[in-house]
C-alpha positions as CSV (number, residue, x, y, z in Angstrom):
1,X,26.4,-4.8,-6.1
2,X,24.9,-8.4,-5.6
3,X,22.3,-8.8,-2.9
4,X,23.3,-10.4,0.3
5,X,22.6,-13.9,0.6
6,X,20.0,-14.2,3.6
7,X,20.9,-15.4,6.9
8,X,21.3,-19.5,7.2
9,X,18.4,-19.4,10.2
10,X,16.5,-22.3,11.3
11,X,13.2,-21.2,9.8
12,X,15.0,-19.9,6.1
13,X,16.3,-23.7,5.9
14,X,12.9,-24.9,6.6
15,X,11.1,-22.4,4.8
16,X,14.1,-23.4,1.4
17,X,13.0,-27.4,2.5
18,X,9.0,-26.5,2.5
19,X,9.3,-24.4,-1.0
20,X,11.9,-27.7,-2.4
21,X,9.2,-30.6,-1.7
22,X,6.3,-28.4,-1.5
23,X,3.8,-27.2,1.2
24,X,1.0,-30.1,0.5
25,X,4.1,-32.7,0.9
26,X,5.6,-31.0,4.0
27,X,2.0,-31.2,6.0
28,X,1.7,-34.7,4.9
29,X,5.2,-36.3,6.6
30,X,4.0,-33.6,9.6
31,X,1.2,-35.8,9.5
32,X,3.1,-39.5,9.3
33,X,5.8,-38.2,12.0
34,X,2.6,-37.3,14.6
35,X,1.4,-40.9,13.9
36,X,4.5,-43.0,13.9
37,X,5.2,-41.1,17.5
38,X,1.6,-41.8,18.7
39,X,1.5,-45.6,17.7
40,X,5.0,-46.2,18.4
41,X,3.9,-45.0,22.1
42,X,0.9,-46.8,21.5
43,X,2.5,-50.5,20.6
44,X,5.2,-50.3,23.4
45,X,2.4,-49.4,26.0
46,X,1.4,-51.7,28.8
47,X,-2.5,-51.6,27.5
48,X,-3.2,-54.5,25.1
49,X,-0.6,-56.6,23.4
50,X,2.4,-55.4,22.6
51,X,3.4,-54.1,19.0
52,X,-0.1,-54.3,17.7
53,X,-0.5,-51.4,16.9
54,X,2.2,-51.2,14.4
55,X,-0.3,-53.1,12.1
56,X,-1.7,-49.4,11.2
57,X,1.6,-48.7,9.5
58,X,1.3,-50.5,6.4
59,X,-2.0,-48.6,5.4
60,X,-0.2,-45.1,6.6
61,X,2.9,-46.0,4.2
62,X,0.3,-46.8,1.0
63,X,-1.6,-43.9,1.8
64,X,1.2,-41.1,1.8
65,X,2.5,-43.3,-1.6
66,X,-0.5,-42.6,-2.9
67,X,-1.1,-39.2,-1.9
68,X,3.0,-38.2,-3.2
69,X,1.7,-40.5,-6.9
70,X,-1.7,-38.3,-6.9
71,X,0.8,-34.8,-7.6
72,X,1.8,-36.7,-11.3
73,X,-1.3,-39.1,-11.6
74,X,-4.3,-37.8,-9.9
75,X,-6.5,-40.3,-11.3
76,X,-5.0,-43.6,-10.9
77,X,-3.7,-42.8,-7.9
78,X,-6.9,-41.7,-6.0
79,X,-8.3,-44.6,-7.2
80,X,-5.4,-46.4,-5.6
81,X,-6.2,-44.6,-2.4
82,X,-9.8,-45.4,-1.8
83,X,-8.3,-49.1,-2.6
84,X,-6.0,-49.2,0.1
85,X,-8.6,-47.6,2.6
86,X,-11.0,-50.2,1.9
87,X,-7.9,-52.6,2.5
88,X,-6.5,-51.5,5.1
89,X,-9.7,-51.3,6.7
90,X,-10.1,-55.2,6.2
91,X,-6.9,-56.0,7.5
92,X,-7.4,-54.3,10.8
93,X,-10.1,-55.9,11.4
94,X,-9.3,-59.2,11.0
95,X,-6.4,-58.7,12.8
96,X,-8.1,-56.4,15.9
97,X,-5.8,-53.7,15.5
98,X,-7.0,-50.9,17.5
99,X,-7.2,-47.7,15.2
100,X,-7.2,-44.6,17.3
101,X,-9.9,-41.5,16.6
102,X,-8.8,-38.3,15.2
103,X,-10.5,-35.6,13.3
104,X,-12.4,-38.7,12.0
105,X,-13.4,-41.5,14.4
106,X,-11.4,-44.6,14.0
107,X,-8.8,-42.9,10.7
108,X,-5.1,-41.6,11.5
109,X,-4.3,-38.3,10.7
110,X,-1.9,-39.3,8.0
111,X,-4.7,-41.0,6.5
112,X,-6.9,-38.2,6.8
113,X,-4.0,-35.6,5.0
114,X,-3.5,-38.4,2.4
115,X,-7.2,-38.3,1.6
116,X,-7.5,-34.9,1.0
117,X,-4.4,-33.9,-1.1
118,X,-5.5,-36.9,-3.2
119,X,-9.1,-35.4,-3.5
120,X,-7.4,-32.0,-4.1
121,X,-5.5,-33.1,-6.9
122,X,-8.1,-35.3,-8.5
123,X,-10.1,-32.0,-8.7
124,X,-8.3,-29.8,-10.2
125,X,-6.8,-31.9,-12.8
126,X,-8.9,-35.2,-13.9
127,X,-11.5,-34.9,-16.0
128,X,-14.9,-33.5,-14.6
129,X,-16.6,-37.4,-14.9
130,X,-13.7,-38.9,-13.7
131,X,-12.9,-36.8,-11.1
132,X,-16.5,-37.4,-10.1
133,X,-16.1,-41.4,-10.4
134,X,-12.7,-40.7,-8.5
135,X,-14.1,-38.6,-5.7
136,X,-17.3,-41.0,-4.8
137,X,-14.9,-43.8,-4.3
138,X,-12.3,-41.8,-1.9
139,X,-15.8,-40.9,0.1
140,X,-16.7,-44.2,-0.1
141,X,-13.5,-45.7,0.8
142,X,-13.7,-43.1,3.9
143,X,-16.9,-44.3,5.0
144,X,-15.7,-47.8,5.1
145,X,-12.4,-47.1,6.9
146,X,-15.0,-45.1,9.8
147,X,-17.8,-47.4,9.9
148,X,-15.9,-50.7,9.1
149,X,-13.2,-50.1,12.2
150,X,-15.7,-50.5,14.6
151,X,-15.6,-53.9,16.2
152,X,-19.3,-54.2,15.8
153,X,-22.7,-52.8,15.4
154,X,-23.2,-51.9,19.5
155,X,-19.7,-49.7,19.5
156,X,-21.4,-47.3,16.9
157,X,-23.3,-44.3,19.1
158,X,-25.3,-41.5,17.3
159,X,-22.9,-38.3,18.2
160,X,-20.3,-40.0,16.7
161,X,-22.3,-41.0,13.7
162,X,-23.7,-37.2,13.9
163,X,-20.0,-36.1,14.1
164,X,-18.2,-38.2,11.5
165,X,-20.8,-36.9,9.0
166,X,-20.4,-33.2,9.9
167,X,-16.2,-33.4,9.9
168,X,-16.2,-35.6,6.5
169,X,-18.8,-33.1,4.9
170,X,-16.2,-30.3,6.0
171,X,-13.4,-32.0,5.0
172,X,-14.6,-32.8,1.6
173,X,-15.7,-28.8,1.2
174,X,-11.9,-28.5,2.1
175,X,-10.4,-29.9,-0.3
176,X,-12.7,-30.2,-3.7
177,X,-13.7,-25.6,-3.1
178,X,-10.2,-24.8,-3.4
179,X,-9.5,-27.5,-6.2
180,X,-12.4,-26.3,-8.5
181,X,-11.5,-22.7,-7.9
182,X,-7.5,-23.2,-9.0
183,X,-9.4,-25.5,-12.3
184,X,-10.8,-22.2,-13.6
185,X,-8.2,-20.5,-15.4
186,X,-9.8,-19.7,-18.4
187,X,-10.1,-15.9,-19.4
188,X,-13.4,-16.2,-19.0
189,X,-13.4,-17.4,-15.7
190,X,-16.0,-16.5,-12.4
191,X,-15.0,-13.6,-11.1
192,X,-15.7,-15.6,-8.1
193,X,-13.6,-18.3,-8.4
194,X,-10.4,-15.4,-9.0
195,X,-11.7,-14.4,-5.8
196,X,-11.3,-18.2,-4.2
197,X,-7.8,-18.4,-6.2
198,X,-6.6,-15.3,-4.2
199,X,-7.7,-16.4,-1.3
200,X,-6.1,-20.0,-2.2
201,X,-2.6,-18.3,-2.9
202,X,-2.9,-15.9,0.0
203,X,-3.2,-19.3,2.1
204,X,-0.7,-20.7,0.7
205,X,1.6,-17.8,1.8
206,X,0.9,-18.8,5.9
207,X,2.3,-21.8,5.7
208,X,3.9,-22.1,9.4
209,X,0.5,-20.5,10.9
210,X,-1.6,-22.8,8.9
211,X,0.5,-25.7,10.9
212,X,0.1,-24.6,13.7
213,X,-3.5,-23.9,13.6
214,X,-3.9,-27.1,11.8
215,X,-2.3,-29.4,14.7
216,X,-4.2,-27.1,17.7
217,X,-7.8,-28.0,15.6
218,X,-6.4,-31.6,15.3
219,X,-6.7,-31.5,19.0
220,X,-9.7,-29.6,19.6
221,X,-11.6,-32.2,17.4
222,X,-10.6,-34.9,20.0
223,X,-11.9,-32.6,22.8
224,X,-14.8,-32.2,20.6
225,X,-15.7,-36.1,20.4
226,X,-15.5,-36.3,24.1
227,X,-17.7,-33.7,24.8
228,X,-20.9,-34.7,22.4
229,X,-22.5,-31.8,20.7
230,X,-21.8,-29.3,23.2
231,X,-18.2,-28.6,22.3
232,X,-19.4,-27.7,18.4
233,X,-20.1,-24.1,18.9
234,X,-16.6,-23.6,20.9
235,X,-15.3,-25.1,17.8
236,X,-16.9,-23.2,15.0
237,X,-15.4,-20.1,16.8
238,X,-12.3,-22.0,16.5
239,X,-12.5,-22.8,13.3
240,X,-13.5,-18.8,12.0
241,X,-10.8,-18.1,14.4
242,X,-8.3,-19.8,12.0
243,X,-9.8,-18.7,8.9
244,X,-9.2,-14.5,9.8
245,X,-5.8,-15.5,10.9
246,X,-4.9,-17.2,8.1
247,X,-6.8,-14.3,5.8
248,X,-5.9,-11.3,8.1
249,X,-2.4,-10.4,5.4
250,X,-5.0,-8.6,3.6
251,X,-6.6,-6.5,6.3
252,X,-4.5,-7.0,9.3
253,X,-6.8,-4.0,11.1
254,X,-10.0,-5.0,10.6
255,X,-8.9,-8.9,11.3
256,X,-7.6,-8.1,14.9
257,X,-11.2,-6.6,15.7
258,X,-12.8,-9.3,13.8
259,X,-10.9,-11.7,15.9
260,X,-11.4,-9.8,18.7
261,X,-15.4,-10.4,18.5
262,X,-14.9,-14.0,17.8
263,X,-12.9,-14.9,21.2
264,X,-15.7,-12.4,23.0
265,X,-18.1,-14.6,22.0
266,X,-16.4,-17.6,22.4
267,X,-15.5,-16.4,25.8
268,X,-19.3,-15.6,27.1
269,X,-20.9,-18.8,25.4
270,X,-18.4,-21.5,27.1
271,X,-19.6,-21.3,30.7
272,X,-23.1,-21.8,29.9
273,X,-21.9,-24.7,27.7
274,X,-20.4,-26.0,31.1
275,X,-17.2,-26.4,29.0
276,X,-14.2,-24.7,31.0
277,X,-13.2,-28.1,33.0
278,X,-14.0,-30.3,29.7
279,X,-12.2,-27.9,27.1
280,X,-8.5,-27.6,25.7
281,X,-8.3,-24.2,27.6
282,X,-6.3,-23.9,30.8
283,X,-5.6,-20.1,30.2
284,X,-9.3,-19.4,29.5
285,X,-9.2,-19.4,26.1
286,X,-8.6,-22.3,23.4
287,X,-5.5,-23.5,22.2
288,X,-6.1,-22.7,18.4
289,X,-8.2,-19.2,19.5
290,X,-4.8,-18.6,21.2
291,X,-2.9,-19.0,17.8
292,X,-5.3,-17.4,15.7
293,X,-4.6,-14.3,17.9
294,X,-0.6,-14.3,17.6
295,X,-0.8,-15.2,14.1
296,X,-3.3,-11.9,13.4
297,X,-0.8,-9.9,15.6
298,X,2.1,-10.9,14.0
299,X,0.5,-9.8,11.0
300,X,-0.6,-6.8,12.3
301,X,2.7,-5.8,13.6
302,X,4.1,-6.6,9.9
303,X,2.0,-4.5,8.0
304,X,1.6,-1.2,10.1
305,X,4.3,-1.4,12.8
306,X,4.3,-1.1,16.5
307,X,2.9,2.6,16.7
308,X,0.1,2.4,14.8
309,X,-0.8,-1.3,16.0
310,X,-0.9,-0.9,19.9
311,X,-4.5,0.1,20.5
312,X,-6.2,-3.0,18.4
313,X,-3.4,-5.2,19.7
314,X,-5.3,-3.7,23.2
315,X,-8.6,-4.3,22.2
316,X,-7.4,-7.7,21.6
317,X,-5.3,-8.3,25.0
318,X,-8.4,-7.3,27.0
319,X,-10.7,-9.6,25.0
320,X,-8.0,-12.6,26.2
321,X,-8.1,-11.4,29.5
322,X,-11.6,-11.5,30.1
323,X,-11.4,-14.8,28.6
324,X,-9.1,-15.6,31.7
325,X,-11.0,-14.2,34.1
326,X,-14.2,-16.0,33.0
327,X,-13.1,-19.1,31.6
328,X,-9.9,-20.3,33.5
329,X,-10.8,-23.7,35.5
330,X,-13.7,-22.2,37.9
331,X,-16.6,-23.7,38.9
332,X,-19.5,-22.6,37.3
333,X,-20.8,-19.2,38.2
334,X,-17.0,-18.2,39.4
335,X,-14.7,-15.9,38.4
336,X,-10.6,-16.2,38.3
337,X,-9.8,-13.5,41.3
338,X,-6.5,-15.7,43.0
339,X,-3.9,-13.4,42.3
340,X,-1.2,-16.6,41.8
341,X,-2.8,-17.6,39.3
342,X,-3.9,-14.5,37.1
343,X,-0.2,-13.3,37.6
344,X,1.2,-16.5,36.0
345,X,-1.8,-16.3,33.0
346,X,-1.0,-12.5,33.0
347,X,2.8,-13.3,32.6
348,X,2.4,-16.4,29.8
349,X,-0.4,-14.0,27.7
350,X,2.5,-11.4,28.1
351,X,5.0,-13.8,26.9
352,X,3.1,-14.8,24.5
353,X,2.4,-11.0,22.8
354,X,5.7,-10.0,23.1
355,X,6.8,-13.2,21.2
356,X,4.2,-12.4,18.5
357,X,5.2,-8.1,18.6
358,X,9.1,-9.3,18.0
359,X,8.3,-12.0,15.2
360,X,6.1,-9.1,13.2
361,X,8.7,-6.5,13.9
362,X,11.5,-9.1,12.7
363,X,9.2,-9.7,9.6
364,X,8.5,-6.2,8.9
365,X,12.3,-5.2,9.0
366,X,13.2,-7.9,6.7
367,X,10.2,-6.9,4.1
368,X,11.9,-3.5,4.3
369,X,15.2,-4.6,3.4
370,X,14.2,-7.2,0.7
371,X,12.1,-4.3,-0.5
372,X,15.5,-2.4,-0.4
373,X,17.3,-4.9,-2.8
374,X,14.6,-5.4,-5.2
375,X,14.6,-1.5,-5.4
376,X,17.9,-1.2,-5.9
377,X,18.6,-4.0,-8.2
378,X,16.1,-3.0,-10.3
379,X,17.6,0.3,-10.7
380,X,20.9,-1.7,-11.5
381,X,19.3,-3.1,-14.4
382,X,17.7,-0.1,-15.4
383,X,21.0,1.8,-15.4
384,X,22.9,-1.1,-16.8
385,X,19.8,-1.7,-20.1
386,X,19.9,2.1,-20.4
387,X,24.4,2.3,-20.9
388,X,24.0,-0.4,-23.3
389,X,21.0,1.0,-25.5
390,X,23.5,4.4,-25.1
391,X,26.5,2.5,-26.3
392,X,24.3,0.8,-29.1
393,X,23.0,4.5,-29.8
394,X,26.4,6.0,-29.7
395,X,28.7,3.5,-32.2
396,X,25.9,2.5,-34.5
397,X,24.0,5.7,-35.4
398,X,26.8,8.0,-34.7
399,X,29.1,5.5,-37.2
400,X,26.5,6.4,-40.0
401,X,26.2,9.7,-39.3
402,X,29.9,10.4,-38.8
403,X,30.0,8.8,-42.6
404,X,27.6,11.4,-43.7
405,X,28.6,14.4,-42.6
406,X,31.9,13.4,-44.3
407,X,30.8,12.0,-47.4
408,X,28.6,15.8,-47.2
409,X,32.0,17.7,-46.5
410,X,34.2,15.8,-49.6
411,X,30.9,16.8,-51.8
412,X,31.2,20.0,-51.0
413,X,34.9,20.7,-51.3
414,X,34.9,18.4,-54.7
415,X,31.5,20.1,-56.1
416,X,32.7,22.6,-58.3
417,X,35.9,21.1,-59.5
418,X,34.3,17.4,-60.3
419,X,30.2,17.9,-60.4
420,X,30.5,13.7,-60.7
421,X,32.4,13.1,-57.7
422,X,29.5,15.1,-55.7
423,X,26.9,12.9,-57.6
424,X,29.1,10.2,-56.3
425,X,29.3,11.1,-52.8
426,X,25.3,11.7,-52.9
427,X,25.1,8.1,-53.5
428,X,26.8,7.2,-50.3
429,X,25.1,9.6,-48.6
430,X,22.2,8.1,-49.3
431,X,23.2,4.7,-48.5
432,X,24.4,5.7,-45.2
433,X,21.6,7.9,-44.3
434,X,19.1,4.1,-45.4
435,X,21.4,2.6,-42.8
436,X,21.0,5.2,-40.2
437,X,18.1,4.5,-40.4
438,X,17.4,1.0,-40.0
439,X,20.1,1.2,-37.1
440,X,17.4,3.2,-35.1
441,X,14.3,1.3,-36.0
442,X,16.4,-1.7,-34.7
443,X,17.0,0.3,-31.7
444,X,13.8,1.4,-31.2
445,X,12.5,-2.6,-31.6
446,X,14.9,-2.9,-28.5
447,X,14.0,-0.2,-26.4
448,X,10.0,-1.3,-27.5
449,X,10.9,-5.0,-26.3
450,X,10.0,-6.7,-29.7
451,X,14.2,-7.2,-29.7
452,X,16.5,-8.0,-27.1
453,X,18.9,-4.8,-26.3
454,X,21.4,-4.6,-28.2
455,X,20.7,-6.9,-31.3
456,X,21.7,-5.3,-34.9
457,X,22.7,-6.6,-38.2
458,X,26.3,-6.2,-36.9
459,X,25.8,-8.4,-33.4
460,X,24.0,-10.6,-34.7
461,X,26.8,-11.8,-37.5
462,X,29.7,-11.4,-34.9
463,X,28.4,-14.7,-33.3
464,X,29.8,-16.1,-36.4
465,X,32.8,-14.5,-38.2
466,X,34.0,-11.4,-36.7
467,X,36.5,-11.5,-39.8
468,X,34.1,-10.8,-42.3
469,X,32.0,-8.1,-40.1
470,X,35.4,-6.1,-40.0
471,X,36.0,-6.3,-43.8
472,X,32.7,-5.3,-44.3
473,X,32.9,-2.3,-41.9
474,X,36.4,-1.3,-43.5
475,X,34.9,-1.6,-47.0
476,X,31.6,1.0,-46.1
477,X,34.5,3.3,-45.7
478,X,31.8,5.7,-44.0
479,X,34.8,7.2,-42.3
480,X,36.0,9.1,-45.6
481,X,39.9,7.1,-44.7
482,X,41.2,4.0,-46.7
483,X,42.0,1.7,-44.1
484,X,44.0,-1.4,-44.6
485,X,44.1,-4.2,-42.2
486,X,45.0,-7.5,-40.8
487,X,43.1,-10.3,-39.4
488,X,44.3,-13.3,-38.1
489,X,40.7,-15.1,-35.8
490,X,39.9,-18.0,-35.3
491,X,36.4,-19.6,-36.2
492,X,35.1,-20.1,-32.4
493,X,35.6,-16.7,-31.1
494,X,33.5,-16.2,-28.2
495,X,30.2,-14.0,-28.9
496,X,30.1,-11.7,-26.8
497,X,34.1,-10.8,-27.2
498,X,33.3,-10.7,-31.1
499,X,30.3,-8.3,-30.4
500,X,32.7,-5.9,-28.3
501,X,35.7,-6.2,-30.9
502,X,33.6,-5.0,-33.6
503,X,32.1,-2.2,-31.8
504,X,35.5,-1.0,-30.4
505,X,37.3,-1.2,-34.1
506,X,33.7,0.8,-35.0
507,X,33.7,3.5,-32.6
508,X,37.5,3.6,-33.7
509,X,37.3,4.3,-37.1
510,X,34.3,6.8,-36.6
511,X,36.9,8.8,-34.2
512,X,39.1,8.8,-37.6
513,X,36.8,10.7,-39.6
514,X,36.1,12.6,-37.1
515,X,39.1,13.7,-35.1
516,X,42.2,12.2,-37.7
517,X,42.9,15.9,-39.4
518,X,44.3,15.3,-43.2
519,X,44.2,11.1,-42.4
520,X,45.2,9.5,-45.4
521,X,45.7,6.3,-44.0
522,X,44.3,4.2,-41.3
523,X,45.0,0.2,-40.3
524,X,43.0,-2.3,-38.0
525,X,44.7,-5.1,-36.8
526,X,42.8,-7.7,-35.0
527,X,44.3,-11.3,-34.2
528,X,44.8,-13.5,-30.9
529,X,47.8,-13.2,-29.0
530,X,47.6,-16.3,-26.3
531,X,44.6,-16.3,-24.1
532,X,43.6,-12.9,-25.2
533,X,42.1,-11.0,-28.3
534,X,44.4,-7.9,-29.5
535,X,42.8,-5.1,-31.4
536,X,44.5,-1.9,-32.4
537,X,43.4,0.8,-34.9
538,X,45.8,3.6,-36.0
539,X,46.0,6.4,-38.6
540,X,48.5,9.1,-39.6
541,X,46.6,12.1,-38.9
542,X,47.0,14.5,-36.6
543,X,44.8,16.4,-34.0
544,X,42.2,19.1,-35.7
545,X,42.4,22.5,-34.7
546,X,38.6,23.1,-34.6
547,X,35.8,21.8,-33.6
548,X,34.1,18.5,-35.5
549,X,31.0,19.0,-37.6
550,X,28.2,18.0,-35.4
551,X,30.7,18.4,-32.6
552,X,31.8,15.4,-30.4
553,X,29.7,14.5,-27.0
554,X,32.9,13.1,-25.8
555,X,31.3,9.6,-25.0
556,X,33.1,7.1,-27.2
557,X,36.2,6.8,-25.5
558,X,33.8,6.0,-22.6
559,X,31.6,3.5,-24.0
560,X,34.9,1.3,-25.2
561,X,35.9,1.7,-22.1
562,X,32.9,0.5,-20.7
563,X,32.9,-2.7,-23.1
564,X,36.0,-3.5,-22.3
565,X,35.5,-3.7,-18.4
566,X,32.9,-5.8,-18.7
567,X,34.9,-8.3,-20.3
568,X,37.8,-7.8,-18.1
569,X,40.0,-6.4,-20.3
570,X,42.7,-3.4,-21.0
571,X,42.0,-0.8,-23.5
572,X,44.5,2.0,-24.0
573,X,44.3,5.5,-26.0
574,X,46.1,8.0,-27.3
575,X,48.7,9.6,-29.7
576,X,51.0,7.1,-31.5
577,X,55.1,8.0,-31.6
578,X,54.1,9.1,-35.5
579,X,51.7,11.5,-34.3
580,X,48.6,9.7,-35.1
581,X,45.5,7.8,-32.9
582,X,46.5,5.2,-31.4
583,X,43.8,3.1,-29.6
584,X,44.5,-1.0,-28.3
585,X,43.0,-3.6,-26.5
586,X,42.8,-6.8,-25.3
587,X,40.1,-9.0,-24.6
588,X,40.7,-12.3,-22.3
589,X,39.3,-15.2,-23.6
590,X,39.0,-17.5,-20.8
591,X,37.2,-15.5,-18.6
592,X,34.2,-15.0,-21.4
593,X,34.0,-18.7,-22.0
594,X,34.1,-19.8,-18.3
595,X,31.5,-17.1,-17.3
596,X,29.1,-18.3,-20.5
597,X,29.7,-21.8,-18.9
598,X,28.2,-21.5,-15.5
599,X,25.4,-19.2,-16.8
């Protein structure tokens, strides 16, 4: 049975979008939508001339160009990039554009993205000197677009100095860490840098949180600029914050007390930073802290369900409520105690958790049921690879072993009247017994995976003449009957309809010496009759009386029957009106050639 298509959901298109252009390329037209919306508003605004602003979009385009052209040319096009920075950085000034501050004072966001994807890929795949030439010239390209904006000397203050050099050291450890880590793929790699690759992958799993949390920090940085060094600390919480959410997959437990700590801390430290009037954090507790917590819930929820995730998810819900209580727009040395207003945070935090309980439950239900359709489509194939290695099994060996035991019964009747005719039949024996045997060994190969399942001698020549495999099946005679026969193929007959003819005429003829009682005459006919192949096999023996040497395990008229519904065919058995076997079937044509054309 086919697994069901998934549901055609807002976040499975986005999610089939993100996976189609990739994640790095996604974040970066995030980033150029945020800006064209901020200096759109910017240039239509009533402060400063009008459509100014719009002289920042040139630089943005070139930048993104260049960032997309790093993915195929790393090199030439970071190079490009710290070009257009140094550029751009000219034209603004000559033209007094205002740039706007983000995580970088005076840069746009897009630039910012474009910088470090372009840095990224110049890492992990240029050389090591000219990823080094590469890399110094983005920095330095950076430092001129910051430094360079500024109108002149007098607009340049020490925190933001201070604060530009801490974000671009960060944001150069960003980007080049996870870079060198992917670059070491040798087998003789650092275990440490496996451990950075995992981490890098298990990152790049958390897409949609990694979003969010990366537009909530985008924002905190700002806050962070207007309130000099005393936001940092409130930010390095924020920024662990975001790194156990984004990491928690792995130990969704231990993450949610983790977390926990980190908004205690956070929570006790921001009133004697005098931050809670100054500080993204109308609730009491930051925007991205606030994120950081449904993303580690989420997770949470995911991996263990809601039974067993209830008291950390409590330990964590407290921790946000003192957070509240200490933190939510009070004067200092004041405590949130209006009822109002602690019944509106308490009804947005339980909003909020209840939004992140039914995402992880939703998550964990459809882990359960993908896990359900791997699982059982896996045992599909298992079932399916272990019917055709019993089908190979059954008309290959059994052929040659059928011929054996016959050539072995004729020897014996014939011994003492013609001791030559035994000799004779020892021979064949022989022969058939060699070819027994390289039938399994091929078998094996399969079953072993040095061989796909189901190749032989015989398969493998039915891709090309059916015609002259039959002939040489009718002229091993292993079946002890002389068999006549018509053929009338053409040259293109499908593979797989050829493979499937020649086992059914096979297993047919092995039925003959087996079952055919006093058979002195069989006849295969095998031609195409319209849009179908028709195959019949018949002798003029009739039904033995007692059991078959070696007796019969009754699965050949299953296997044909088997081969033939996979190609969509008929297959009918059973005694002629002259008493013999009678077995026919026909295999369509069209069908196997339209299905081998949309494989």
């Amino acid at each position: 049975m086919p697994a069901a298509s998934p549901p055609n959901t807002l976040y499975t298109r986005t999610a089939a979008l993100v996976r189609r252009i990739g994640v790095p390329a996604a974040v970066l037209f995030a980033a150029l939508l945020f800006d064209l919306v901020y200096t759109t508003q910017a240039a239509l605004d009533d402060a400063g001339p009008r459509f100014v602003d719009f002289g920042l979009l040139p630089g943005m385009f070139a930048m993104v160009a260049c960032a997309l052209w790093a993915q195929k040319r790393a090199a030439v096009a970071g190079a490009a990039g710290a070009a257009v920075l140094v550029f751009s950085t000219l034209f603004i000034h000559a033209f007094h554009i205002p740039p706007y501050s983000s995580v970088l004072p005076k840069v746009t966001i897009t630039e910012i993205v474009a910088g470090e994807l372009m840095l990224y890929y110049v890492t992990r795949r240029a050389r090591a000197g000219v990823a080094f030439c590469v890399v110094s010239a983005l920095v330095v390209g950076c430092l001129v677009a910051v430094f360079g904006r500024y109108r002149g000397v007098g607009d340049l203050d020490g925190g933001s100095l201070y604060q530009a050099l801490l974000f671009g050291v960060l944001l150069l450890a960003g980007a080049v860490v996870p870079a060198i880590a992917i670059r070491d793929r040798g087998p003789k790699a650092d275990p440490r840098t496996r451990k950075l690759r995992r981490v890098n992958e298990l990152a790049m799993g958390q897409w949609p949180l990694i979003g969010l949390l990366g537009f909530a920090l985008i924002f905190e940085f700002g806050y962070t600029y207007s309130s000099t060094a005393r936001g940092f600390p409130i930010l390095f919480f924020s920024l662990v914050a975001s790194v156990i959410a984004v990491l928690s997959p792995r130990r969704p437990a231990d993450a949610v007390l983790a977390l926990a700590g980190v908004l205690l801390l956070s929570a006790v430290i921001t009133p004697l930073l005098q931050l809670r009037s100054s500080y993204p954090m109308p609730g009491g507790v930051p925007f991205v802290q606030v994120i950081a917590g449904m993303g580690v819930v989420v997770n949470l929820t995911r991996a263990r369900g809601l039974s067993a995730s209830w008291p950390r998810v409590a330990v964590l819900s407290a921790v946000v409520a003192l957070g509240a209580i200490v933190n939510s727009n009070q004067p200092a040395g004041n405590l949130q105690t209006d009822p109002q207003t602690l019944s509106i945070l308490a009804f947005a935090a339980a909003l909020m958790l209840g939004i992140s309980i039914a995402v992880g439950l939703m998550l964990r239900s459809r882990d359960s049921e993908r896990t359900t359709v791997v699982q059982s489509a896996v045992s599909e194939a298992q079932t399916a690879e272990r019917m055709a290695l019993a089908r190979e099994l059954h008309d290959i060996v059994a052929h040659h072993v059928t011929g054996i035991v016959v050539q072995a019964q004729a020897a014996r009747m014939m011994a003492e009247r013609d001791p030559q005719i035994a000799v004779e039949a020892m021979g064949r024996i022989e022969n058939a017994g060699v070819e027994a045997l390289a039938a399994m060994r091929r078998l094996v190969r399969s079953m072993r995976g040095d061989a796909p399942a189901g190749s032989s001698e015989f398969s493998e020549q039915a891709t090309t003449d059916l015609g002259a495999d039959l002939r040489k099946l009718v002229d091993g005679a292993n079946h002890g009957v002389p068999t006549s026969m018509h053929l009338d193929l053409p040259p293109d007959l499908p593979h797989e309809v050829g493979r499937s003819a020649l086992r059914l005429v096979q297993e047919s003829l092995t039925n003959v010496g087996k079952h055919a009682s006093g058979a002195t005459d069989a006849f295969v006919l095998a031609e195409v009759s319209g849009p179908e192949l028709h195959l019949r096999v018949t002798d003029n023996g009739r039904e033995r009386t007692q059991r078959p040497a070696g007796g019969s395990g009754g699965y050949g008229l299953v296997g044909m029957r088997e081969r033939v519904a996979l190609l969509k065919g008929r297959l009918s058995a059973g005694r002629g009106p002259d008493g013999g076997w009678r077995v026919e079937a026909w295999l369509p044509l069209a069908a196997t050639e339209e299905a081998e054309g949309d494989e």
